[in-house]
Structure formats: structure tokens, C-alpha cells
C-alpha positions as CSV (number, residue, x, y, z in Angstrom):
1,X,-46.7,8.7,156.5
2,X,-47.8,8.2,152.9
3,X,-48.0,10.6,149.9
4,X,-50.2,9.9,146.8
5,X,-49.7,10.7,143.4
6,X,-52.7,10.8,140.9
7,X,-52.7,6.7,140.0
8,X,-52.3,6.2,143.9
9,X,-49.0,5.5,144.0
10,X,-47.0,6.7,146.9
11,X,-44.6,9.7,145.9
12,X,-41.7,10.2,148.5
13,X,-41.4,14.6,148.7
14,X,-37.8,15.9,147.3
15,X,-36.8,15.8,151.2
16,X,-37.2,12.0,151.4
17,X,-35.5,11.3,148.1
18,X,-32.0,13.6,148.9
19,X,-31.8,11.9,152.1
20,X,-32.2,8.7,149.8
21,X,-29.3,9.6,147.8
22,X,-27.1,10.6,150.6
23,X,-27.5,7.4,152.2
24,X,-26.7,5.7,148.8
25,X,-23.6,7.5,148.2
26,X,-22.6,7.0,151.8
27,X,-23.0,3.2,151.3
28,X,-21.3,3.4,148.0
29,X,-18.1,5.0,149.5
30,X,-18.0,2.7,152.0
31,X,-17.6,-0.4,150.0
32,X,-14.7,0.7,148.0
33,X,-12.8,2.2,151.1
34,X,-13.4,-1.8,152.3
35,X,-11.5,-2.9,148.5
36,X,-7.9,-3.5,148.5
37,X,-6.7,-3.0,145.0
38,X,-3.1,-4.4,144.5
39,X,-0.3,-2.6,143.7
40,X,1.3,-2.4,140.2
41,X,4.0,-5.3,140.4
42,X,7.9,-4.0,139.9
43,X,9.3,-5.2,136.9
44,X,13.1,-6.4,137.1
45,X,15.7,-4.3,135.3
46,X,16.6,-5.2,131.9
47,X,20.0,-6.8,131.8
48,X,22.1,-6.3,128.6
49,X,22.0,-9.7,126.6
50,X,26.2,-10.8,126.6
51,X,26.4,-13.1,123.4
52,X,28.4,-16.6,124.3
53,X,31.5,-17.1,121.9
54,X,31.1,-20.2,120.1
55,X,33.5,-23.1,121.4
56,X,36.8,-22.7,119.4
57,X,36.9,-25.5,116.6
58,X,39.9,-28.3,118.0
59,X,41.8,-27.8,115.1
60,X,42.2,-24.1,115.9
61,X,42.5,-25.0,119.4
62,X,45.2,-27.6,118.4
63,X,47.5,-24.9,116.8
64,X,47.2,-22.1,118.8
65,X,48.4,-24.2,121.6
66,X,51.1,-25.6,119.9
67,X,51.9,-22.0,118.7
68,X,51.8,-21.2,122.4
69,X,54.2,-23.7,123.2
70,X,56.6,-23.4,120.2
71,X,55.8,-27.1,118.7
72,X,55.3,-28.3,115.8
73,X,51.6,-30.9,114.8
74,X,52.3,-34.3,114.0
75,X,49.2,-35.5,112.1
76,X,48.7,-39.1,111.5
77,X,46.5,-40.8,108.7
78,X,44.5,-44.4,109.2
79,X,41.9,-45.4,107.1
80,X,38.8,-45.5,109.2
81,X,37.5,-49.5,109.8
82,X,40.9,-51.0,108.9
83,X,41.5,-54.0,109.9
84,X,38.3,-53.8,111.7
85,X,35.9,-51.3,113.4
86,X,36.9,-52.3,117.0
87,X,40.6,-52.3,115.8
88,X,40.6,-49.1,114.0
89,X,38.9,-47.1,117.0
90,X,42.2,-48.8,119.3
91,X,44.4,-47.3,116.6
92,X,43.2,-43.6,116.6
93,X,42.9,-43.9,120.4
94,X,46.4,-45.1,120.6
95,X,47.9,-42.6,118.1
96,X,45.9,-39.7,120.6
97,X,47.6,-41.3,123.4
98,X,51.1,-41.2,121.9
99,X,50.6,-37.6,120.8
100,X,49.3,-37.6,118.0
101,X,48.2,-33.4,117.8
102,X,45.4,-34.6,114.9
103,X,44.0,-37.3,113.1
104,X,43.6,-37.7,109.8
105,X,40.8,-40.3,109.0
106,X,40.1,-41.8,105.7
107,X,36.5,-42.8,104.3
108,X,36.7,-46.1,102.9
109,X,35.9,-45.7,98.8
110,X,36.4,-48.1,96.4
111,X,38.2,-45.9,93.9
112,X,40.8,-44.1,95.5
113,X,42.6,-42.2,92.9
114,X,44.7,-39.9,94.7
115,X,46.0,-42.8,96.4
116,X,48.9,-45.1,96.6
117,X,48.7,-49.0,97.0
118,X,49.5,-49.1,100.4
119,X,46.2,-46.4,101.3
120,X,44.3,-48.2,98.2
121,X,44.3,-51.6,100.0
122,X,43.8,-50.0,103.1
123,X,40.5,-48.8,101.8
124,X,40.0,-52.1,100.5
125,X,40.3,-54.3,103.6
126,X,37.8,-51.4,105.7
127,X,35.1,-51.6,103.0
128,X,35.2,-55.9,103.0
129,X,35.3,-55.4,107.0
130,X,31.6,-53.4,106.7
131,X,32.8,-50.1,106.6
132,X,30.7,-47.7,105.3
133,X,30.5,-43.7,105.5
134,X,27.7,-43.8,108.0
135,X,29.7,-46.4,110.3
136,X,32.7,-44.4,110.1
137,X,30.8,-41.6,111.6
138,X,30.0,-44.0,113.9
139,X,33.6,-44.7,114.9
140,X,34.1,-40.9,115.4
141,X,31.7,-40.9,118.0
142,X,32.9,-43.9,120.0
143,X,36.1,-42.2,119.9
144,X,34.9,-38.6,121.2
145,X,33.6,-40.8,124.3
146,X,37.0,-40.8,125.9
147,X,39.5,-38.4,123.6
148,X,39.5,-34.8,122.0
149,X,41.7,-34.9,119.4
150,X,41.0,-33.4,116.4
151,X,39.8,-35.5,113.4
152,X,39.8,-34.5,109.9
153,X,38.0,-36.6,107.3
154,X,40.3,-37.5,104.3
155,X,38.2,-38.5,101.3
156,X,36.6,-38.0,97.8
157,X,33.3,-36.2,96.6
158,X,31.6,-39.1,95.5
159,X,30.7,-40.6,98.6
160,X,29.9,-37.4,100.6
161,X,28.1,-36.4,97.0
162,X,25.5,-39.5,97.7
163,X,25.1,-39.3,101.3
164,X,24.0,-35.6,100.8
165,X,27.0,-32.7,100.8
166,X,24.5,-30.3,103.7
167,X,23.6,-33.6,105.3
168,X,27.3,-35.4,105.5
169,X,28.5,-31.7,107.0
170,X,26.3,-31.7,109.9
171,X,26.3,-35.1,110.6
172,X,30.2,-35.6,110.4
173,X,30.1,-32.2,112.9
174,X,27.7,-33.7,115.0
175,X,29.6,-37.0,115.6
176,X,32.2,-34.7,116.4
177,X,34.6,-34.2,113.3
178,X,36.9,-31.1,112.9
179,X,37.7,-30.7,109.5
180,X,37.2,-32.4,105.6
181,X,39.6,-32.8,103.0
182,X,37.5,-33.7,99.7
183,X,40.8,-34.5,97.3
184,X,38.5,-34.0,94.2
185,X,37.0,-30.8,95.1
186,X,39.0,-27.5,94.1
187,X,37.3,-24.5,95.9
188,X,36.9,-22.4,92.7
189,X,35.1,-25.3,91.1
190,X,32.2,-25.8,94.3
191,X,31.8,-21.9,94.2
192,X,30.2,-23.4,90.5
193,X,27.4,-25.8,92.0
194,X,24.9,-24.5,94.7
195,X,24.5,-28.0,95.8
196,X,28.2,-27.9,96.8
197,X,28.0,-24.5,98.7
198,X,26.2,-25.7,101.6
199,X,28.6,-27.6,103.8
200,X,29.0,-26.2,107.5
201,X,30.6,-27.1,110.6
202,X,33.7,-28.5,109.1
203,X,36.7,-26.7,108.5
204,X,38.2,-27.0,104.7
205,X,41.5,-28.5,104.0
206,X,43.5,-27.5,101.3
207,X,45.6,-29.4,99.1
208,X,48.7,-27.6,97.0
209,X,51.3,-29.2,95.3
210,X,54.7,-28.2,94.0
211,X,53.2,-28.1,90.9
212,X,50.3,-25.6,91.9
213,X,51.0,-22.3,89.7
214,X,51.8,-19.5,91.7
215,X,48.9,-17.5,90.3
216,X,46.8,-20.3,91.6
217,X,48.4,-20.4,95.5
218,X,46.5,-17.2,96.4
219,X,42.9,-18.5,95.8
220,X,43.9,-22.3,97.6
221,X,45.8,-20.7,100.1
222,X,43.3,-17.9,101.1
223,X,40.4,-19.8,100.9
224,X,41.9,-22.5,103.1
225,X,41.0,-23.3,106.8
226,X,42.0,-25.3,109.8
227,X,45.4,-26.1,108.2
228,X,47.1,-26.3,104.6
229,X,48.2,-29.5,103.6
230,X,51.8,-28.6,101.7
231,X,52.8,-31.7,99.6
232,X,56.3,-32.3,99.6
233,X,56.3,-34.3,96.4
234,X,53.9,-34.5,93.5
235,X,52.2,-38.3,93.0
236,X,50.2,-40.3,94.8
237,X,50.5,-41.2,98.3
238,X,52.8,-43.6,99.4
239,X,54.8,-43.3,96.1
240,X,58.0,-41.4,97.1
241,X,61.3,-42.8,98.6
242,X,61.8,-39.3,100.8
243,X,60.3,-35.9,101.1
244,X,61.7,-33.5,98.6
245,X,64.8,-31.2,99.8
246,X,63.3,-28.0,98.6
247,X,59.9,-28.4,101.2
248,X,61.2,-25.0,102.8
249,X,61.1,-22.8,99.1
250,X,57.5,-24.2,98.8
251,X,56.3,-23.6,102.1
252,X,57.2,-19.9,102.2
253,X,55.6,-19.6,98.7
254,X,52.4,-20.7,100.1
255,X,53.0,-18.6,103.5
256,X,53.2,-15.9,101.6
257,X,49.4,-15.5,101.1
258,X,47.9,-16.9,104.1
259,X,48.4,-17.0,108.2
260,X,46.9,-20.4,107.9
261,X,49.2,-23.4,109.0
262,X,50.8,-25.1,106.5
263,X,51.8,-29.1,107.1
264,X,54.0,-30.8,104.8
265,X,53.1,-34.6,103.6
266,X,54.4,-37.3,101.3
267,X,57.7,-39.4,101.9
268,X,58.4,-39.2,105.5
269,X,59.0,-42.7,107.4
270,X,62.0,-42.2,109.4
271,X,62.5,-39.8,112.8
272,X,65.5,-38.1,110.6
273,X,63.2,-36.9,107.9
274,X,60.1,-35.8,110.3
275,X,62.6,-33.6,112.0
276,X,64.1,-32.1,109.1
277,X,60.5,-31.2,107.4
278,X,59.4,-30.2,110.8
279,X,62.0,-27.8,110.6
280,X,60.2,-26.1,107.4
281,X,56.8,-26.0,108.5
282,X,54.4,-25.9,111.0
283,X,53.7,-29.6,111.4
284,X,54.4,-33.1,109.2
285,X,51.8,-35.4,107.9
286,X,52.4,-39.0,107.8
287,X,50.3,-41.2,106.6
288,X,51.0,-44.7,104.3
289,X,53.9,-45.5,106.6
290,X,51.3,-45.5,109.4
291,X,49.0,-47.8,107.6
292,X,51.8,-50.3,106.4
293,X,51.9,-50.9,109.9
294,X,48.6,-52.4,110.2
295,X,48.8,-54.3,106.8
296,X,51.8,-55.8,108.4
297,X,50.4,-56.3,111.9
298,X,46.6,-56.8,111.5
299,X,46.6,-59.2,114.8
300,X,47.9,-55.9,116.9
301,X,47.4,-53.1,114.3
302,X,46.8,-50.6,117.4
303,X,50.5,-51.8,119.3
304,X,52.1,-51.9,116.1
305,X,51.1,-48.2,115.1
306,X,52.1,-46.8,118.3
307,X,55.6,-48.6,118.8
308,X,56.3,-46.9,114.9
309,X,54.5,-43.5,115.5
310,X,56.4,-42.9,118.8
311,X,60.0,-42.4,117.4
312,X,58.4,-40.2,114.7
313,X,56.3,-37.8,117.0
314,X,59.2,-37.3,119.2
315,X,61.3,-36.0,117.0
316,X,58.7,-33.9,115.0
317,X,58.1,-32.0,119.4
318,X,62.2,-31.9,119.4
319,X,62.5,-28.7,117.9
């Protein structure tokens, strides 16, 4: 059938064009019924974010298992590179084996002023072997490859001045060093220089002598970290026949202000006098009777230091 409209055009009648839009809607409703529309995905549960302690420094590690233990730290000093870089790394190895709770390790410098003779030319034979501050970072990390003892760097500002305070901190941390001791460097004095403020990763040592004034043993001792380092005499190292006899009196005036350990240094070469300054604090330090060993003994520095170390390290545990 057709319908006309007045141009000729066929006109469907209102019939025709519901049934039209029946069959539209019907068509319409059957496509989405034939559309799958996913589901909303599930979302896990939020966990609570537990922060992971940072691994305890190995000089803290070293003391609170001695603590738990009821010994006393032997630390032993060698100038890093001396005789040589391959010797030097057999030394701090063998003193680690013998027992050796920490190392102290000095940066070759060529003007040592806090030290002795027997350190000065120490220093002197590293730095003519090629020692440098970079290489001696160097022989930290051939010696983290196989020990974990803790190393503290013994040394001056100059050097670590020039190779960049910040950048010598993270480096010396990254090789794997523990601590610094910067002998020219009073705490109240870097608090003065930005530039100086900046060092991380390292613990700081502190140095106070029997001559430090009591007013003064608050601000070294509370400011100090990892350990104190109590000298027995005043001088420079290597300079004193014995320890002095009053190391007790000046260890409790310095214990007085801080829960840090304190380790007593200067004079001691014989098992005797390790035991008996032991006895006063919480560890000995022995250093330029160490290294006279290797000035003596370059051809076996490492067998030398061990067979002299031994005696003393015992004694220092026999409490």
C-alpha cells in the first residue's frame, strides 16, 4: 500500500510508524541484553606500611655484644698502606682474626701533628708506597670482602677537607667504614662552618685528655658517638713509657656525662698494663706498639703484628 503526501512522497499513517518504533526499541533491548559488561575488579586490602629498622652501625653492634658478654674492646691502630697495600690489608685481616673487637685505621698525611715518630714514619712509608686517601678507601673494601669488623678512620681535617667533607663521609660509609676520628676537629668548632656540618654515615669519635677542663667534658662527651677515646696521658702518640695510674679518676669523670663507651689509649705495650687499664674502662687502645711491629718486621708485618697483638688481646678478654 502507499500513502502520498502533497510533494508525492509516501507518508507511513501514525499506525505504521508506532509499530516502527516498537520494533526499534525491541531491537535496541535486545543488543544490550547480548553485552557482557565486566564487573568492577576487587581491590586488595591496604596493608599497614611496617618501616625496616636500619642495620645497627658495627661499632654499636661491637659493644653491645661485648656488653652482653661482660668483655672488654681491644682496638688496634695501623696506618692504612704500611709497608704496602697488599701487606697492610694482611695486617687488619690478621688483627680481625686474632680478635681484634675494632680497627683503628690511619690516613696516610704528611704532617701528622698529633703523632709520635713511630705513627709519623708509619705515615711516611704508606704515602712513598702510593697511598693515598682514595686507595685507602680502597683497602676498606677489599677487607669488607671477607671480614666485619668495625673500622674507624684515624686522621686530620686537611685531607678529608680536600677530598670534600659530604663527599669523604659517604664514600668512606660506602666502602664500608664505621666511624672517623678527625684529631683537629673540636665539635664546638665544626658547629662554626656549614661546610663542616654535613658529614653522615660515620659515627664521631671523641678525643679527651687529662687535661680537658671539666667544664669542657660535657660538650665532648655528649656530643660523642660510637665510642670515647679517653687518653691516658697527655702528648703525642707513642711518647709515654706506661699508661698513667690515675686512668680510673679520669674515666669516671668523663662517665659522668655520657653512656657512651669510653676506651683508654697511650702507653700500653705489655699484657700487664692492657689488663690493668682494661680494668678502668670499657676497652684499651693500642696503637704505636702495633706499628713498631711492622717497622721492625716489614718482610712479615702481618705475622709479626699478630704474634705481639695476641698476648695483649687476651689479657684485655681476661677480665
Amino acid at each position: 500500500m502507499k500513502w502520498l503526501m502533497g510533494g508525492g512522497d509516501p507518508v507511513p499513517p501514525v499506525e505504521a510508524i508506532a509499530e516502527l518504533v516498537k520494533n526499534r526499541n525491541d531491537a535496541m533491548s535486545s543488543a544490550k541484553s547480548s553485552v557482557r559488561i565486566p564487573a568492577t575488579p576487587t581491590l586488595p586490602r591496604r596493608t599497614s606500611m611496617r618501616k625496616v629498622p636500619l642495620p645497627m652501625n658495627r661499632i654499636d653492634a661491637a659493644f653491645e655484644q661485648l656488653r652482653s658478654e661482660g668483655k672488654k674492646a681491644f682496638v688496634a691502630y695501623v696506618a692504612a698502606g704500611d709497608p704496602s697495600f697488599d701487606e697492610s690489608l694482611k695486617v687488619i685481616q690478621g688483627l680481625a682474626d686474632a680478635g681484634a673487637d675494632i680497627i683503628e685505621l690511619g690516613l696516610p698525611f704528611s704532617d701528622p701533628l698529633a703523632d709520635g715518630i713511630v705513627n709519623q714514619m708509619a705515615a711516611e712509608r704508606a704515602l712513598k708506597a702510593g697511598m693515598s686517601t682514595p686507595r685507602s678507601l680502597d683497602l676498606i673494601r677489599e677487607f669488607r670482602k671477607t671480614h666485619e669488623t668495625p673500622i674507624v678512620l684515624f686522621t686530620y681535617l686537611n685531607p678529608i677537607f680536600t677530598y670534600g667533607f659530604e663527599k669523604f663521609h659517604a664514600d668512606a660509609a660506602a666502602a664500608g667504614a664505621d666511624g672517623i676520628l678527625l684529631l683537629d676537629l673540636p665539635p664546638d668548632e665544626a658547629r662554626q662552618n656549614a661546610d663542616l656540618a654535613k658529614g653522615e654515615g660515620l659515627k664521631h669519635i671523641r678525643l679527651i685528655a687529662p687535661t680537658t677542663p671539666d667544664a669542657r667534658v660535657p660538650l665532648l662527651a655528649g656530643d660523642a658517638e660510637g665510642f670515647i677515646y679517653a687518653l691516658s696521658r697527655t702528648g703525642v702518640t707513642g711518647g709515654h713509657g706506661a699508661p698513667s695510674e690515675d686512668i680510673a679518676t679520669q674515666v669516671a669523670r668523663i662517665a659522668a656525662h655520657t653512656k657512651t663507651p669510653i676506651c683508654v689509649g697511650f702507653g700500653i705495650t705489655t699484657p700487664e698494663q692492657a689488663k690493668m687499664v682494661a680494668q678502668a674502662g670499657d676497652g684499651i687502645i693500642v696503637g704505636s706498639a702495633i706499628v713498631k711491629q711492622i717497622e721492625l718486621h716489614p718482610e712479615r708485618a702481618a705475622e709479626a703484628v699478630v704474634e705481639f697483638t695476641t698476648p695483649l688481646i687476651e689479657a684485655t678478654k681476661s677480665l
